[in-house]
VODRENKE-675495 format. One line per field, with one value per atom (N, C-alpha, C): y, x, z; atom name; residue in one letter; residue number from 1. Coordinates in pm, whole numbers. Example, Ala and Ser with C-alpha at 12.3 -4.5 7.8 and 13.67 -1.06 7.14 Angstrom:
REM VODRENKE-675495
yy <- -569, -450, -330, -225, -106, 3
xx <- 1319, 1230, 1320, 1285, 1367, 1290
zz <- 780, 780, 780, 708, 714, 787
atom <- N, CA, C, N, CA, C
res <- A, A, A, S, S, S
n <- 1, 1, 1, 2, 2, 2
***
This chain:
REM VODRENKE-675495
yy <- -447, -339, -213, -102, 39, 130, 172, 221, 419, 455, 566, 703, 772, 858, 917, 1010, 1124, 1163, 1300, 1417, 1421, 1455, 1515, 1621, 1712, 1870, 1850, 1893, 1944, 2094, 2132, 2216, 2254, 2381, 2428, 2500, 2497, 2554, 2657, 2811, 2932, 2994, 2997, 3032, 3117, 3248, 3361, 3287, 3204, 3106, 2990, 2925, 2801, 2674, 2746, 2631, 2596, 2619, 2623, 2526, 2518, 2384, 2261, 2242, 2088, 2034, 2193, 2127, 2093, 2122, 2016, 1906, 1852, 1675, 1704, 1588, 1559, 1593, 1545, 1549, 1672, 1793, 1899, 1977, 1958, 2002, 1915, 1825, 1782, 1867, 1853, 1937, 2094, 2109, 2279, 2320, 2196, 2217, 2164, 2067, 2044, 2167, 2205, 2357, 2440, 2457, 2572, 2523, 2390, 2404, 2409, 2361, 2392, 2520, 2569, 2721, 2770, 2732, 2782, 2764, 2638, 2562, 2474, 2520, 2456, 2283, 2254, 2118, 2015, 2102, 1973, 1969, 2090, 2097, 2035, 1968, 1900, 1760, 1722, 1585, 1549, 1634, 1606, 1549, 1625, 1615, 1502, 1442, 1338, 1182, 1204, 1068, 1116, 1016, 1067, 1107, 1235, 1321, 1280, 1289, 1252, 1336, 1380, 1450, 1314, 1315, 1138, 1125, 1322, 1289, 1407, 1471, 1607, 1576, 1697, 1686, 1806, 1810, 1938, 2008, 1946, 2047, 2115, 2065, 2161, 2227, 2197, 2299, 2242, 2058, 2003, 1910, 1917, 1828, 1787, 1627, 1596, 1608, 1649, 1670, 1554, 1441, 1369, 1394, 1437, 1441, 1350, 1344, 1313, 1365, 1294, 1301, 1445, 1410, 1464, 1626, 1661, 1740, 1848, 1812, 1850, 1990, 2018, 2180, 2284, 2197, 2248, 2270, 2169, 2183, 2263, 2216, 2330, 2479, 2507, 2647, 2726, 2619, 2701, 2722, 2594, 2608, 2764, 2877, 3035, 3083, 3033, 3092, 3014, 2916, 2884, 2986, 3049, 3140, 3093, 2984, 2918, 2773, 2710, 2574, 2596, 2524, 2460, 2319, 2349, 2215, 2247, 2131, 2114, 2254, 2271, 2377, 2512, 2519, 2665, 2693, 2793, 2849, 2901, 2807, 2884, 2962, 3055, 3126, 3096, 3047, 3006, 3003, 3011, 2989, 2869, 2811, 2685, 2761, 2704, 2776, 2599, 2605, 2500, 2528, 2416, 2418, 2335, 2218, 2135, 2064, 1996, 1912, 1821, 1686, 1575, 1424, 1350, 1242, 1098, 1134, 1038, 1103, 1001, 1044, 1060, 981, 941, 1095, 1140, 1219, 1416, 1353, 1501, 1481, 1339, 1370, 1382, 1337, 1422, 1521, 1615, 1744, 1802, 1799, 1803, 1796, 1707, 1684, 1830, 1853, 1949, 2066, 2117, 2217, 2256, 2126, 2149, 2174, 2151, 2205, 2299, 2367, 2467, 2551, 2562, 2648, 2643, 2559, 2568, 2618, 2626, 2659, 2877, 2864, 3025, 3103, 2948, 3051, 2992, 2940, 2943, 3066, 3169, 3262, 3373, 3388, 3452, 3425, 3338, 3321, 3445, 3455, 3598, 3564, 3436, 3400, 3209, 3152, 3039, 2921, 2972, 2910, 2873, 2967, 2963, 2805, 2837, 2730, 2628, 2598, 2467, 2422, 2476, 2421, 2363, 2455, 2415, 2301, 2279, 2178, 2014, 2048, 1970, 1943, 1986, 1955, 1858, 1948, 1841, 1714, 1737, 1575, 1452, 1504, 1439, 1379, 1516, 1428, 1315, 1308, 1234, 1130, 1141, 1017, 959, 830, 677, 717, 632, 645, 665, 563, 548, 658, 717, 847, 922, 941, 1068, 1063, 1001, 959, 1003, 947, 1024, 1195, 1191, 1360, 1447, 1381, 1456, 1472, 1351, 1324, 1418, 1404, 1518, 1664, 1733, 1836, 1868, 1806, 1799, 1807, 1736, 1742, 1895, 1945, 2089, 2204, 2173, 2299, 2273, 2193, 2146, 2229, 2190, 2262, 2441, 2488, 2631, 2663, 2593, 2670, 2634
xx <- 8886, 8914, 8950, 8909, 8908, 9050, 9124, 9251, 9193, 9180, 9174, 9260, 9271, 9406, 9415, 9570, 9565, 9671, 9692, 9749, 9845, 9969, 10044, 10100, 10080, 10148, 10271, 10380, 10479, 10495, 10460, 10442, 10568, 10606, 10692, 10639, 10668, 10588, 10672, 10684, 10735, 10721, 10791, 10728, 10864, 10871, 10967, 11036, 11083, 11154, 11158, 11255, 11284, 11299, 11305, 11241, 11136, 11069, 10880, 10889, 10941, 10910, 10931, 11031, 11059, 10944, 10852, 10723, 10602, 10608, 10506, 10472, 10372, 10341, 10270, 10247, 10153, 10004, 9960, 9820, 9795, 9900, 9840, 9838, 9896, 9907, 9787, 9755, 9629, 9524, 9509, 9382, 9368, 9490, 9492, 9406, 9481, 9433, 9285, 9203, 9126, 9038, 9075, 8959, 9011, 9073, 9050, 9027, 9002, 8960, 8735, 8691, 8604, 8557, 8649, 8626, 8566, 8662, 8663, 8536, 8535, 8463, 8311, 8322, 8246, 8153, 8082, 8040, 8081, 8071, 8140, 8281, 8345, 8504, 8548, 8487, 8482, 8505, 8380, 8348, 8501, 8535, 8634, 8761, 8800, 8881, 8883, 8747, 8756, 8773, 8759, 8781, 8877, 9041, 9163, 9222, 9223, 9340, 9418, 9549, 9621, 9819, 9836, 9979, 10072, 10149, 10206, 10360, 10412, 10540, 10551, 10665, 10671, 10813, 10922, 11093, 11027, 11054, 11038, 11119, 11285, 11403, 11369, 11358, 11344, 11225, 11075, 10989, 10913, 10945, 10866, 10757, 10677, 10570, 10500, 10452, 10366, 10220, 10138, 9976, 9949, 9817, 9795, 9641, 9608, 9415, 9390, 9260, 9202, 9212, 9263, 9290, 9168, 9014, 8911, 8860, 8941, 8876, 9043, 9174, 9242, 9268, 9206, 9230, 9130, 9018, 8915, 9055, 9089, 9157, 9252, 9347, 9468, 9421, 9335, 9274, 9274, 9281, 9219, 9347, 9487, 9624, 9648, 9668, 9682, 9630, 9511, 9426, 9496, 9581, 9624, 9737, 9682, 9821, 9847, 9800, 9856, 9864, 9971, 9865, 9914, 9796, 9775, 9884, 10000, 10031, 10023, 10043, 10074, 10047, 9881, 9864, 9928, 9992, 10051, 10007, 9988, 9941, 10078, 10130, 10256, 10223, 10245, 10232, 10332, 10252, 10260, 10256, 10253, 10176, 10272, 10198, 10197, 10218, 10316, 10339, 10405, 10313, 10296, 10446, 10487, 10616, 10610, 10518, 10469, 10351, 10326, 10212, 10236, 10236, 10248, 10169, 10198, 10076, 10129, 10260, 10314, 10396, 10437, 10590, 10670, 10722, 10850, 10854, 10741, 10803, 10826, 10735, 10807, 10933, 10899, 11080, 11184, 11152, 11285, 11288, 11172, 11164, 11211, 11217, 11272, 11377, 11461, 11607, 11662, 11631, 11618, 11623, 11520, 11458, 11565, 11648, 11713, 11874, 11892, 12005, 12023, 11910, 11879, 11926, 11832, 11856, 12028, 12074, 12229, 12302, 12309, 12347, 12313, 12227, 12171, 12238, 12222, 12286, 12438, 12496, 12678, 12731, 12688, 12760, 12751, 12625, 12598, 12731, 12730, 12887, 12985, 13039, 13124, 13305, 13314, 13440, 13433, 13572, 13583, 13580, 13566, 13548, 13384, 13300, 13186, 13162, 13163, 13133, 13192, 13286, 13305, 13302, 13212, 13131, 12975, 12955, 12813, 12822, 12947, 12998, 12949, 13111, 13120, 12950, 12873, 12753, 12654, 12671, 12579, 12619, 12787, 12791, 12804, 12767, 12797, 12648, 12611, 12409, 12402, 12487, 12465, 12536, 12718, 12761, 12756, 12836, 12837, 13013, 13001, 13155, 13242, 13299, 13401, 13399, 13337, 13334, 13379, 13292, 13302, 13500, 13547, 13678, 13757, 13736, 13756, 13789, 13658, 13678, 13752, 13728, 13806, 13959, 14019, 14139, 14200, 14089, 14098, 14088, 14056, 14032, 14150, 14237, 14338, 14444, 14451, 14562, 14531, 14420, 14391, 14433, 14440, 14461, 14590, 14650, 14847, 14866, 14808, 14859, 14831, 14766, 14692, 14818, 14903, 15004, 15111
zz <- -16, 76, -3, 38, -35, 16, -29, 25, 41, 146, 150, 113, 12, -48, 77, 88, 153, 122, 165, 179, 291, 252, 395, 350, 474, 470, 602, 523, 625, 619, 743, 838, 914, 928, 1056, 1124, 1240, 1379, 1377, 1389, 1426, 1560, 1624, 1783, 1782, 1863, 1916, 2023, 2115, 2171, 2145, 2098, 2070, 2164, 2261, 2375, 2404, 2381, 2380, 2274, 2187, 2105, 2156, 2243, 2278, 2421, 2469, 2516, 2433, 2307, 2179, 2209, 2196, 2171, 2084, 2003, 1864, 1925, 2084, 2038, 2074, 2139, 2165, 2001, 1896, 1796, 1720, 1710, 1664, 1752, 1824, 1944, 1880, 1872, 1803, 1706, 1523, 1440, 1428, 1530, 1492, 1585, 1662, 1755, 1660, 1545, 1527, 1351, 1297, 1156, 1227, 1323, 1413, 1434, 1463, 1441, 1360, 1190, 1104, 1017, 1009, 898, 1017, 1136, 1167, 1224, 1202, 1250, 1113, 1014, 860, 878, 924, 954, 1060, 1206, 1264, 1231, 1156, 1100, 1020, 918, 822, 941, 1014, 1114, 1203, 1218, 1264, 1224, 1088, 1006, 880, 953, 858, 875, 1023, 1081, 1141, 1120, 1223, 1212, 1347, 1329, 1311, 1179, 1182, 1209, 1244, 1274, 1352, 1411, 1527, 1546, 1483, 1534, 1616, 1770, 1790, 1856, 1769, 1807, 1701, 1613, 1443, 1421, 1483, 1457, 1327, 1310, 1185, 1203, 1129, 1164, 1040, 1034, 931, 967, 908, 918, 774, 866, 714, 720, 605, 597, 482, 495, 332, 197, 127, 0, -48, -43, -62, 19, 127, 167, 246, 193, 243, 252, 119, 68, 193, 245, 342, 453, 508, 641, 634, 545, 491, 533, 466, 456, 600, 712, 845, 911, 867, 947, 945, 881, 952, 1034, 1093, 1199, 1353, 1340, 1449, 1517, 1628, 1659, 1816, 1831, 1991, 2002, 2116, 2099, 2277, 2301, 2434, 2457, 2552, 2631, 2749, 2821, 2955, 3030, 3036, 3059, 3050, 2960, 2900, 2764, 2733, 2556, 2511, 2403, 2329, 2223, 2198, 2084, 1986, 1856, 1729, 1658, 1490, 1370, 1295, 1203, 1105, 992, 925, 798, 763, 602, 523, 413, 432, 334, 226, 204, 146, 103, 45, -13, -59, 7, -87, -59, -134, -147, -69, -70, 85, 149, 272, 377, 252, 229, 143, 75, -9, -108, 33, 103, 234, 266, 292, 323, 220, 136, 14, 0, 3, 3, 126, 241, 341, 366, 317, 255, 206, 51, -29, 75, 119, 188, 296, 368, 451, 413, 265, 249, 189, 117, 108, 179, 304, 449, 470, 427, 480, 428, 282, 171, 197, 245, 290, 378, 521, 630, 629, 594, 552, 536, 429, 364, 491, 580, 717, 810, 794, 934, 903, 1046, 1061, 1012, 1088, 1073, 996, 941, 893, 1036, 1179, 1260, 1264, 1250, 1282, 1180, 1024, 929, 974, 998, 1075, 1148, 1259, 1364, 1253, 1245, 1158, 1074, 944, 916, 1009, 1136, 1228, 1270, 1289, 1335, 1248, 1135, 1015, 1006, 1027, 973, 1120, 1231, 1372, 1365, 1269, 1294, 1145, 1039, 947, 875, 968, 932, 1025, 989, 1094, 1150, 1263, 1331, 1213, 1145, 1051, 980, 909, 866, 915, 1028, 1122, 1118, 1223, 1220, 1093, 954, 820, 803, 867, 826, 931, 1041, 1126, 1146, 1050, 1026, 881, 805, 695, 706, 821, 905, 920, 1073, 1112, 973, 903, 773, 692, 665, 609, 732, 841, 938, 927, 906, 909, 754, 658, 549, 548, 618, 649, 725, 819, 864, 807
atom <- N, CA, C, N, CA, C, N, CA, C, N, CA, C, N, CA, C, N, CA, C, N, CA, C, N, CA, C, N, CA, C, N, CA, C, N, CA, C, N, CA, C, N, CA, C, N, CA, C, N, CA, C, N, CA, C, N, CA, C, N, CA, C, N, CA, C, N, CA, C, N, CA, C, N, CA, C, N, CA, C, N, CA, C, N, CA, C, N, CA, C, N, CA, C, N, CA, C, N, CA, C, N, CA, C, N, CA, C, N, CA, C, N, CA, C, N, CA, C, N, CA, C, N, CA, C, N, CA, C, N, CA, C, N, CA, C, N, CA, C, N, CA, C, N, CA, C, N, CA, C, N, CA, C, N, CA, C, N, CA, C, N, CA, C, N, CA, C, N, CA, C, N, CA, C, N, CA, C, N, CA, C, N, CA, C, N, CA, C, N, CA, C, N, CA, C, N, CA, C, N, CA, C, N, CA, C, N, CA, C, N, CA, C, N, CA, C, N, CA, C, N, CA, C, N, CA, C, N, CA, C, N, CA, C, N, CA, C, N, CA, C, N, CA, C, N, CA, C, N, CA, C, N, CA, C, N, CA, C, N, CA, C, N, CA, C, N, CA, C, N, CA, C, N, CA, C, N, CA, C, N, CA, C, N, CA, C, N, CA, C, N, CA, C, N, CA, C, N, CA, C, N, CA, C, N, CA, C, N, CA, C, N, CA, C, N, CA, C, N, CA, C, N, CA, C, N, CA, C, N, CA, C, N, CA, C, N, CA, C, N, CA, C, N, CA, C, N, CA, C, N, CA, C, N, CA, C, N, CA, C, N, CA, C, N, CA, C, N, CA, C, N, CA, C, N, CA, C, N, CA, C, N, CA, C, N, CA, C, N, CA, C, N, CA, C, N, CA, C, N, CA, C, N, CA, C, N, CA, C, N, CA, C, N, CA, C, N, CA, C, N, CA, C, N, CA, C, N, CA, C, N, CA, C, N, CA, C, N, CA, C, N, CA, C, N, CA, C, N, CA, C, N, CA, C, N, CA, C, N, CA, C, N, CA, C, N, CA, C, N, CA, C, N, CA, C, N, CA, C, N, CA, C, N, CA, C, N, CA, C, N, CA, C, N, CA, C, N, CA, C, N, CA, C, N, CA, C, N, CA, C, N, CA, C, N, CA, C, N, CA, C, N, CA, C, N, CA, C, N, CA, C, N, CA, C, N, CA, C, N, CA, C, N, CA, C, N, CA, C, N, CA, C, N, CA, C, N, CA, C, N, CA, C, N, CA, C, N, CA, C, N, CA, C, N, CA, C, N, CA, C, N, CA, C
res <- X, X, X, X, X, X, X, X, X, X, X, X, X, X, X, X, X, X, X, X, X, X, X, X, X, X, X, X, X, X, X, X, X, X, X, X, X, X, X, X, X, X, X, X, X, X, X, X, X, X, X, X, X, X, X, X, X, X, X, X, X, X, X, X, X, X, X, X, X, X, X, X, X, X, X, X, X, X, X, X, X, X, X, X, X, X, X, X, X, X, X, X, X, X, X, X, X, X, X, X, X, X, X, X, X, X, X, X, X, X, X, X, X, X, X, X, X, X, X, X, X, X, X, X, X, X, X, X, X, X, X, X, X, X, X, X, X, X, X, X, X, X, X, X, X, X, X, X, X, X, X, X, X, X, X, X, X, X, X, X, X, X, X, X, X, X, X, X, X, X, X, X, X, X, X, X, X, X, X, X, X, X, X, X, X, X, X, X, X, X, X, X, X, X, X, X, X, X, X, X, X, X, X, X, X, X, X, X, X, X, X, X, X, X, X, X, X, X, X, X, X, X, X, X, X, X, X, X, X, X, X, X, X, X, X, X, X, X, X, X, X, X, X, X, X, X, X, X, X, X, X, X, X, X, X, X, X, X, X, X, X, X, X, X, X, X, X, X, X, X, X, X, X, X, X, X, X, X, X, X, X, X, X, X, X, X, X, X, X, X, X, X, X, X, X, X, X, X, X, X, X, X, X, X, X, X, X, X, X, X, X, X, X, X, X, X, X, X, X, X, X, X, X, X, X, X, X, X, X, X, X, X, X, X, X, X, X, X, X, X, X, X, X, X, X, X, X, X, X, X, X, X, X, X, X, X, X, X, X, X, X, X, X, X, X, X, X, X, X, X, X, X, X, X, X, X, X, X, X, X, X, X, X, X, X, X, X, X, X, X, X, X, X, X, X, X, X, X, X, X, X, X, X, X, X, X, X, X, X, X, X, X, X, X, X, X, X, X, X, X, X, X, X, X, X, X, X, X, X, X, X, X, X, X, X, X, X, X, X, X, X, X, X, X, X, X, X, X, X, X, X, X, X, X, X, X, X, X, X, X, X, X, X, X, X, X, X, X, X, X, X, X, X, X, X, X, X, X, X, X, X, X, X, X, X, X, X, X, X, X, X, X, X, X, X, X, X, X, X, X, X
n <- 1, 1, 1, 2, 2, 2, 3, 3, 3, 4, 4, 4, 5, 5, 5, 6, 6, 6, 7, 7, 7, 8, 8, 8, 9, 9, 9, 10, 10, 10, 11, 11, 11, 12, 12, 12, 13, 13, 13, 14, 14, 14, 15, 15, 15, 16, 16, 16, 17, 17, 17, 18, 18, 18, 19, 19, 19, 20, 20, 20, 21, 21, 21, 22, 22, 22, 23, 23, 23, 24, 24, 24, 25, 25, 25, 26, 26, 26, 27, 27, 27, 28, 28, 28, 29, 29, 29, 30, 30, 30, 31, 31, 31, 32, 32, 32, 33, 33, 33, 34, 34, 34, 35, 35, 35, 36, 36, 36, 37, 37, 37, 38, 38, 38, 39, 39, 39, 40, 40, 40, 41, 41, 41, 42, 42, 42, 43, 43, 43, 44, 44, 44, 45, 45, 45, 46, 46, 46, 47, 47, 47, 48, 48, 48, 49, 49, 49, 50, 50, 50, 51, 51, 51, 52, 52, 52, 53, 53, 53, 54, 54, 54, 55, 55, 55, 56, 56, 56, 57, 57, 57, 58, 58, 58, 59, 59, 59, 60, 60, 60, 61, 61, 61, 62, 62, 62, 63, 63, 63, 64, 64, 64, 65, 65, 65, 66, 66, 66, 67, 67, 67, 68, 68, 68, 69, 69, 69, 70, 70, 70, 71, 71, 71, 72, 72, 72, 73, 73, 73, 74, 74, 74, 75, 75, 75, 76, 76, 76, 77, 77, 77, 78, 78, 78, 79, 79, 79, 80, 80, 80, 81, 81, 81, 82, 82, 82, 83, 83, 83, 84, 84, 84, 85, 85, 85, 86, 86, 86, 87, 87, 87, 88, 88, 88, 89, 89, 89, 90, 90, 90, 91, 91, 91, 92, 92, 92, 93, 93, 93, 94, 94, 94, 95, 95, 95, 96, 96, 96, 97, 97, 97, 98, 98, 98, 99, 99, 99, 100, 100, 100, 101, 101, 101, 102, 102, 102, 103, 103, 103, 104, 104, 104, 105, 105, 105, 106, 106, 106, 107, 107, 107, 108, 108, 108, 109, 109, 109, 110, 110, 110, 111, 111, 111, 112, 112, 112, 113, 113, 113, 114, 114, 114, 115, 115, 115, 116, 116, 116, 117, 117, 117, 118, 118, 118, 119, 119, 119, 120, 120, 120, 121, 121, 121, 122, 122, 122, 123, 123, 123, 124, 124, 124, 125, 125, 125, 126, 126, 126, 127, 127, 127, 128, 128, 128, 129, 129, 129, 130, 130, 130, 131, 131, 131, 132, 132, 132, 133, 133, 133, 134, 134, 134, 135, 135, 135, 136, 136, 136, 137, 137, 137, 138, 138, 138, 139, 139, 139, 140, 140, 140, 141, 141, 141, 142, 142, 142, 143, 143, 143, 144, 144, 144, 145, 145, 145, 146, 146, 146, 147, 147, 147, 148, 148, 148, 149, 149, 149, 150, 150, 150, 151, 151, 151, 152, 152, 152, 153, 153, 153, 154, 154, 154, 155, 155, 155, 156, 156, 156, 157, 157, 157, 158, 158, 158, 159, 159, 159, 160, 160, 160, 161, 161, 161, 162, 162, 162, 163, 163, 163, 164, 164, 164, 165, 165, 165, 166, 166, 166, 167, 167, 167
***
């Protein structure tokens, strides 16, 4: 049996309301990129699209998505994701663009980069906060999405003991 390579691009979806993202589904975002690498590239850009494509993941509170193509022809498809400036759901056209944040040769290594990428972004917008309340909501948030109970409990007890020493 022949193992077929491929490619995955993580992608963020940019749209001017952020509610319009959580009406996304994968196949209206597949439907997109493949009418419009179609567009681009035509009846071979079609074909490519049809053997190998597939959207293999979609957060669409966050605006992330995995695209996987062929190892052989990815740089073709890649090429057409800027020309997408809508996608069709549930009979509505959201206005959009795909902007490529990555390239890699599995899940695993997007998502480390993704990792990275996302603390990055935090590390950015931290120093933005107006007041020491704001950061510790943001704080409080990251870690409600990334520890387990017992933790959680931990820190919130370590919280409480730093606001006691502050007064």
């Amino acid at each position: 049996m022949v193992r077929l390579k491929a490619r995955y691009l993580l992608c963020e979806i940019n749209v001017s309301d952020r509610n319009h993202l959580l009406r996304l589904t994968d196949t209206s975002i597949s439907a997109a990129v493949k009418t419009t690498v179609a567009r681009i590239h035509g009846d071979y850009g079609r074909a490519l699209c049809s053997i190998g494509f597939s959207v293999k993941y979609l957060n669409a509170h966050t605006g992330t998505v995995f695209l996987r193509f062929p190892k052989r022809c990815y740089k073709l498809l890649w090429s057409a994701l800027p020309f997408i400036t809508s996608i069709e759901t549930h009979g509505q056209t959201i206005p959009c663009f795909l902007n490529c944040v990555h390239v890699g040769g599995t899940i695993r290594t997007c998502q480390k980069f993704l990792i990275r990428y996302n603390t990055q972004q935090l590390r950015r917008m931290l120093p933005k906060c107006k007041n020491e309340e704001e950061k510790q909501q943001i704080r409080k948030a990251i870690l409600n999405c990334s520890l387990t109970q017992g933790n959680k409990e931990a820190y919130d007890d370590e919280l409480e003991s730093e606001e006691d020493e502050e007064e």
